[in-house]
N, C-alpha and C positions, 0 to 999 in steps of 0.2 A: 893551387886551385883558386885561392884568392885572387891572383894576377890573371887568371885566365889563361893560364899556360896548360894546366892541366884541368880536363875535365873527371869527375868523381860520375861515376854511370851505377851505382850498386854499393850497399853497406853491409859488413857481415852479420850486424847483429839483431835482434829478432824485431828491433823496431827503428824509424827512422831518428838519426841523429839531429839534435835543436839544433848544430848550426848548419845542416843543410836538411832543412826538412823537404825541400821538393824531390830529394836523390831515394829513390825503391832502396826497399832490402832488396836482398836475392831472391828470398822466398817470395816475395812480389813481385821478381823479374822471371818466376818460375824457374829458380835453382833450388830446390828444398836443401838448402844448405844455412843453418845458424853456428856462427863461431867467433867466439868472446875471448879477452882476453884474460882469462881470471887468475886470482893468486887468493892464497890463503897460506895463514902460517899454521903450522903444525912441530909439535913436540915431539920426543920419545918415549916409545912405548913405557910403561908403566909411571909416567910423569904422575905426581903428586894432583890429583883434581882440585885439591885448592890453589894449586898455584896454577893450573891450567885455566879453573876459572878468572883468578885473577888476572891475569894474561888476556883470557877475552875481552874480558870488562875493560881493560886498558885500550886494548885494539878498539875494541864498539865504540867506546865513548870520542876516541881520536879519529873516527871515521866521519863521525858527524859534525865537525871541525867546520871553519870555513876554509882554515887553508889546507887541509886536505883534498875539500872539494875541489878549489881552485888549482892545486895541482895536477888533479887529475883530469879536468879541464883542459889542461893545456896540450892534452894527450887524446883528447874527444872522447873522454872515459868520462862513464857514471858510477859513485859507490854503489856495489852489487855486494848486499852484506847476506851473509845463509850463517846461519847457528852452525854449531859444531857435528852437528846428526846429518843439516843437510848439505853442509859442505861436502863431507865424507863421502853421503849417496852419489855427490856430484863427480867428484874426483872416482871414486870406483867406473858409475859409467861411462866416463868420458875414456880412462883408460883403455876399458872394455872394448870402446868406440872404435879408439884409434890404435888398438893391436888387432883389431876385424882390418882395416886398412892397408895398416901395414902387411899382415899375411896377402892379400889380395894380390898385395905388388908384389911380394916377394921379397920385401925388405925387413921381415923380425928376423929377431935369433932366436934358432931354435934350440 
């Protein structure tokens, strides 16, 4: 996109990216479609909460990094940090989301 070989017409996610800020989302190009690339780490079931907390506190604290940010920078990502409650909400409905999808096409197992 830099060289002008390709042009960038629409971004997935719910606002425009800093280093092309003149390119729409979708839902401004009238696609009601928002989609991130998220990750979150998660333990098993009945893990120790002090050591789950400590485990966040380590993550949190390394997200606000500079070289975290710069790395993910280099990916046109921003840290998109949610506590542990609202991660979870997050992951539950995006699931939810995309097994409505999937049945629509015809692609879960049932």
């Amino acid at each position: 996109m830099d060289s002008g070989k390709l042009r960038l017409i629409a971004v997935w996610g719910d606002r425009r990216m800093a280093r092309y800020p003149g390119v729409p989302t979708l839902k401004e190009s009238g696609v009601d479609i928002v989609q991130t690339s998220p990750w979150g780490l998660v333990g098993p079931r009945g893990l120790d909460p002090a050591i789950a907390a400590r485990l966040h506190d380590a993550f949190k604290q390394a997200m606000a990094t500079k070289e975290f940010k710069d790395v993910l920078a280099r990916y046109e990502m921003e840290p998109d940090y949610r506590s542990a409650k609202d991660y979870r909400a997050f992951a539950v409905d995006a699931m939810k989301h995309e097994k409505e999808i999937l049945d629509a096409l015809g692609l879960s197992r049932q």
